[in-house]
C-alpha angles and dihedrals in degrees: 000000000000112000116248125232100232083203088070101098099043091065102051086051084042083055094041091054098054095046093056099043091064094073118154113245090194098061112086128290112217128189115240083214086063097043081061113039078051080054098050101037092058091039080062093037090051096047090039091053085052093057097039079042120041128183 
């Protein structure tokens, strides 16, 4: 069996923080609040369209 390097795994997560460390501050900044009541408010649209709607 080919011998495994135990440091593998500390450089992935070394690559995954910095990637994630350059975020841009000037893209949008959106509230997950928002992301679920949008969620929420086409999940009632869609089931009240069904019943105004059968098929």
């Amino acid at each position: 069996m080919a011998k495994r390097s135990k440091n593998s795994g500390f450089q992935s997560a070394a690559g995954l923080v910095r990637y994630f460390d350059s975020e841009d501050d000037k893209s949008p900044k959106i509230d997950p609040w928002l992301v679920v009541a949008i969620a929420v408010i086409s999940s009632v649209v869609i089931e009240l369209l069904r019943i105004m709607y059968p098929t």
